[in-house]
C-alpha positions in Angstrom: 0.0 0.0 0.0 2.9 2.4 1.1 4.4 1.7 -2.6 1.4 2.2 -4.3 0.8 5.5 -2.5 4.3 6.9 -3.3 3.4 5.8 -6.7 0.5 8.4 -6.5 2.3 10.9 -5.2 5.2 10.8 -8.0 3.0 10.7 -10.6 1.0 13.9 -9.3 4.3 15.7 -8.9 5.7 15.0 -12.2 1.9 16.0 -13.6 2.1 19.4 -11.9 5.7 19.5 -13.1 4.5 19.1 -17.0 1.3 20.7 -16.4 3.3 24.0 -15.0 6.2 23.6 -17.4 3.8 24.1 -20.3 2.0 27.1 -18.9 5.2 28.9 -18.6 6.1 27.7 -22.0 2.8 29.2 -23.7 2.8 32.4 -21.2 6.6 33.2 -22.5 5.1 32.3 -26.3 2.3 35.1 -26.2 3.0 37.6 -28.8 4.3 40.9 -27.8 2.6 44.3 -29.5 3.0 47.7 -29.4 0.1 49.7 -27.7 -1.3 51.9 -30.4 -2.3 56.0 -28.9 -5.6 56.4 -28.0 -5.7 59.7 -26.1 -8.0 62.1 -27.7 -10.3 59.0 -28.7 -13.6 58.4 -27.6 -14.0 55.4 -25.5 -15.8 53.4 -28.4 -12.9 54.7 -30.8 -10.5 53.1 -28.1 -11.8 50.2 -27.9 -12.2 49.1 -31.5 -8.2 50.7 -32.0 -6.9 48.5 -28.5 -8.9 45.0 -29.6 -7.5 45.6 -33.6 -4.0 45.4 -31.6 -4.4 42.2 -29.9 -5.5 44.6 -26.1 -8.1 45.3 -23.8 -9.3 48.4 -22.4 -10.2 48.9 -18.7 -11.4 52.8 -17.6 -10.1 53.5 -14.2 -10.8 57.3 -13.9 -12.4 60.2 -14.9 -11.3 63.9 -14.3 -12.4 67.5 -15.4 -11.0 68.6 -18.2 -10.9 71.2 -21.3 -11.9 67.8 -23.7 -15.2 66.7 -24.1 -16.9 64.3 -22.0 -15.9 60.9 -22.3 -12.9 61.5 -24.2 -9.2 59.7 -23.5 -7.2 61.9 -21.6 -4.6 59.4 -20.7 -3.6 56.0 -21.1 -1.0 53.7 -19.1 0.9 52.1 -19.7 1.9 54.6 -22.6 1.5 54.5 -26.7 5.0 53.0 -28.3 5.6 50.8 -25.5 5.3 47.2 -25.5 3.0 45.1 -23.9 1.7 41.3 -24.5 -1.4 40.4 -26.3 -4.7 40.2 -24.2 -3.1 43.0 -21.7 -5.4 45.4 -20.2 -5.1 49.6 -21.3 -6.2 51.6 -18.5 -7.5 54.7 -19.6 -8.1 57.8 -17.9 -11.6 59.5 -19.5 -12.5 63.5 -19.0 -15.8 64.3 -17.4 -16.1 67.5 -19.0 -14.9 70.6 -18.2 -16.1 71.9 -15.0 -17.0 75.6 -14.8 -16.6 77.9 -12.1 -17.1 81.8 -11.3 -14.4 84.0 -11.1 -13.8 85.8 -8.1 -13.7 89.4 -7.5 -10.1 90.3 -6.2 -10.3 94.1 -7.0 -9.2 96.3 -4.1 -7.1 93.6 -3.1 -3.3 93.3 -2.6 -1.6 91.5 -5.3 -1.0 88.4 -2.7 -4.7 88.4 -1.8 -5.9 88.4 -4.8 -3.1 85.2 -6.0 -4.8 83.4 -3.2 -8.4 83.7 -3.6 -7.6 82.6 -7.7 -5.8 79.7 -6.7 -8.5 79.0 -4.0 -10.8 78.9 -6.6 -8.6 76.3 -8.7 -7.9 79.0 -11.4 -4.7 80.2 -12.6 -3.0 84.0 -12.2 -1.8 85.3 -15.4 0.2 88.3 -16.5 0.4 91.1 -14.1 0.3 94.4 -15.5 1.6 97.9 -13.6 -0.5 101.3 -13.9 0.7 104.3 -12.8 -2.6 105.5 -10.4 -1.5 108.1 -7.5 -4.9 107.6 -6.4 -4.8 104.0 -5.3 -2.1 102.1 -2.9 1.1 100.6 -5.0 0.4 97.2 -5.8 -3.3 97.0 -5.1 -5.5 95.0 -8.0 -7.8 97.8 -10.1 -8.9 95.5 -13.0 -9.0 91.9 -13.6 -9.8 89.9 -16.8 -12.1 87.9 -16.9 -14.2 89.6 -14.6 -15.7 88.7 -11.3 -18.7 86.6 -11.9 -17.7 85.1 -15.1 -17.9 81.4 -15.9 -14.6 79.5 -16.8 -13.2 75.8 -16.6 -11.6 74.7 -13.5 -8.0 74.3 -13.6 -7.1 75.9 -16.8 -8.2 79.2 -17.0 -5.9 82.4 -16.3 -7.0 85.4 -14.7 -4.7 88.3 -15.9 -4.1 91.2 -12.9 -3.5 95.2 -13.5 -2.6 96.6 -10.2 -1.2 99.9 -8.9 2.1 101.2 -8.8 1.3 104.4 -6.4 2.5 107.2 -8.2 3.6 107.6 -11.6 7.8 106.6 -12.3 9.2 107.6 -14.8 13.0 107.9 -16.2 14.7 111.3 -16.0 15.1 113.2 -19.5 18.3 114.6 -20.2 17.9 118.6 -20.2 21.3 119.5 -20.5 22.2 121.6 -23.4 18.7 122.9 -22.8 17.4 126.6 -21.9 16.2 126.8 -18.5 12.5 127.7 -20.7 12.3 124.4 -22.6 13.7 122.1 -19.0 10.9 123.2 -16.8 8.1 122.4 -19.7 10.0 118.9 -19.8 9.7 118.5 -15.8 6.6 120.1 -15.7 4.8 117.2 -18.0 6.7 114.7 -15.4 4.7 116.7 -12.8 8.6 117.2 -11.3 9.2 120.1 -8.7 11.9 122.4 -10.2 14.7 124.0 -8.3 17.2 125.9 -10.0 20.9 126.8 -8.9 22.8 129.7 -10.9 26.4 129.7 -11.8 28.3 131.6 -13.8 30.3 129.5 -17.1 31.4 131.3 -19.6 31.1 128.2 -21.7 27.6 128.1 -22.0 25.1 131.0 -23.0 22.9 132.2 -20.4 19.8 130.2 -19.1 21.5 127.5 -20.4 21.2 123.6 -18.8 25.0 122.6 -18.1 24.0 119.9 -15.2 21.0 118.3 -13.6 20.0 116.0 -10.4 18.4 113.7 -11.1 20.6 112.6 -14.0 19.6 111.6 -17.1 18.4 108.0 -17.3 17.5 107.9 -13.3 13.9 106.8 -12.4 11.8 109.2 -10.8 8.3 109.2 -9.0 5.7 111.8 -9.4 6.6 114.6 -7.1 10.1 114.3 -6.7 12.5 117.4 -7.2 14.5 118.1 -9.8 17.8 120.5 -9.4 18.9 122.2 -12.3 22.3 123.7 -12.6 22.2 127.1 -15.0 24.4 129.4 -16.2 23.6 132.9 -15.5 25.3 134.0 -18.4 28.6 135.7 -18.6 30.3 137.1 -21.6 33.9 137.8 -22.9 35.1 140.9 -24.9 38.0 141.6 -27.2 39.0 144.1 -29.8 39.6 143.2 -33.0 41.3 145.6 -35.6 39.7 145.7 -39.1 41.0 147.4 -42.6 39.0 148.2 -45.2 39.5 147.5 -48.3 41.0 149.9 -50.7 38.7 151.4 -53.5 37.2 154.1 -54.4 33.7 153.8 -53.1 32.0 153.6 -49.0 32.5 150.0 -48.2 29.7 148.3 -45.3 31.2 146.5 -42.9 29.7 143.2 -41.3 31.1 141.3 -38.8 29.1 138.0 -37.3 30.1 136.3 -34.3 29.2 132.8 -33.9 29.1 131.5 -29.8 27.1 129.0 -27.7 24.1 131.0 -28.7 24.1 131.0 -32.0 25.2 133.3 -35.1 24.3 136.6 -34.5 25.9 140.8 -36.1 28.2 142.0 -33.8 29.2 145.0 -36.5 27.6 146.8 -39.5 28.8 150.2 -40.7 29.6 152.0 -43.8 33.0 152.8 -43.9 35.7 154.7 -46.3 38.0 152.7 -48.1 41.5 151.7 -46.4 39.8 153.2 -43.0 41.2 151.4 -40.4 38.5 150.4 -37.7 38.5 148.5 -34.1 35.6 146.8 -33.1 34.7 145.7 -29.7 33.3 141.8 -29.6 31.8 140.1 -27.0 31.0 136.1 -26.9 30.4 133.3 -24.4 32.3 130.1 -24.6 35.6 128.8 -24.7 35.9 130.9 -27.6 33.7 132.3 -30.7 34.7 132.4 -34.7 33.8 135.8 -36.1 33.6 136.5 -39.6 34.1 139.9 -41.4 32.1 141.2 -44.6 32.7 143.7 -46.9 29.4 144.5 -49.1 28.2 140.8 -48.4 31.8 139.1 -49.4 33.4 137.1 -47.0 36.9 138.9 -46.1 38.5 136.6 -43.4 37.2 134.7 -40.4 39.4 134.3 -37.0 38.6 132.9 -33.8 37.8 134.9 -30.8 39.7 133.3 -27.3 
């Protein structure tokens, strides 16, 4: 009996043996596929593309979404990867976009009004400065969309203008300027304007020849802007002139050309071979003057 039971025995052994040998053998001999892309298919389109590859489909989720209801937002494992025949897809579907109101966040501080959008499972978008002395720097005054509106969950972006207190701006450069022309520029600004005289005989009078802020510096409405001008000093010296011989009156011009400008220093009908000093005054470093005789240019110098 002991014989014939350890008989038994082997034989069931050796059974399991073949019977699990050739389970492994046809489990290693499935065919191996490529999963073909679903997402973006309806679930019906899915289905017929994963059983025309050998695969099943299995939906384990669904989710708000910008895609229409019922359509495959995901799908693991992913498309191009390999996967034996029979295998179950699980796919991910989209419930449909799911719609909420914006919330009003004007009046509020820029990080208030981050948190209530968030809150509210929306997204902040650009942010956009105004200059608006009459509300506090970095306070929300518009939003887009506006409070109220519907929008999907998740994906929309509210876009924020907010306050920057009073207006900035960056300083022009006024030097080289008339004092005249400066204050209109600072005045547009809304800038307060002090002005500090000096004398320079380089410059011509009421001229610009330094500034505070300087050019290229940001200012806010309000501030004060120094501006350095020359009160205007001038330089003299004589200059001897002959006219030319002849036997008619000759007219005399004489320009002088400075940090103002061109201007006539001299003009005077003189007799021929008269010889004539002229007092000339400039401002500058120095001045070119130039010396007519009935409209024809007789000589030009420089004046230091």
């Amino acid at each position: 009996v002991r014989g014939l039971a350890w008989v038994v025995l082997g034989l069931m052994v050796l059974l399991a043996l073949v019977f699990g040998y050739w389970t492994f053998s046809n489990w290693v001999r499935v065919p191996v596929v490529q999963i073909p892309p679903v997402v973006g298919k309806n679930l019906t389109e899915a289905d017929q593309i994963l059983s025309s590859a050998g695969l099943k489909q299995k939906v384990v989720d669904q989710r708000a979404s910008d895609r229409p209801k019922g359509e495959v937002i995901e799908q693991r494992p992913e498309a191009g990867q390999d996967a034996r025949l029979g295998r179950e897809i699980e796919l991910v579907l989209s419930s449909g976009p799911e719609l909420v109101e914006v919330p009003p966040v004007v009046g509020k501080t820029i990080t208030e009004a981050v948190s209530i959008i968030e809150a509210a499972g929306l997204r902040v978008g650009q942010r956009f400065p105004r200059n608006d002395p009459s509300v506090p720097p970095d306070t929300v005054i518009e939003q887009s969309p506006r409070s109220g509106t519907g929008v999907v969950k998740g994906i929309t972006y509210v876009d924020l203008t907010f306050s920057t207190g009073k207006a900035q701006y960056s300083m022009p450069s006024l030097s080289g300027l008339n004092l005249e022309e400066a204050r209109k520029q600072l005045d547009k600004l809304k800038l307060a304007t002090q002005v500090k005289e000096v004398n320079d005989s380089r410059y011509g009078p009421g001229v610009v020849i330094d500034q505070t802020p300087k050019a290229g510096e940001r200012v806010v409405e309000g501030d004060k802007a120094e501006l350095v001008v020359n009160r205007g000093t001038t330089r003299n010296q004589t200059v001897q002139i002959v006219v030319p011989k002849g036997s008619a009156p000759v007219e005399i011009l004489v320009t002088v050309s400075d940090t103002r400008g061109t201007a006539t220093a001299y003009r005077r009908v003189h007799q021929p071979n008269e010889v004539i000093l002229i007092n000339l005054s400039w401002m500058g470093e120095s001045a070119l003057y130039s010396v007519y005789a009935n409209g024809s240019l007789m000589g030009q110098d420089i004046l230091r």
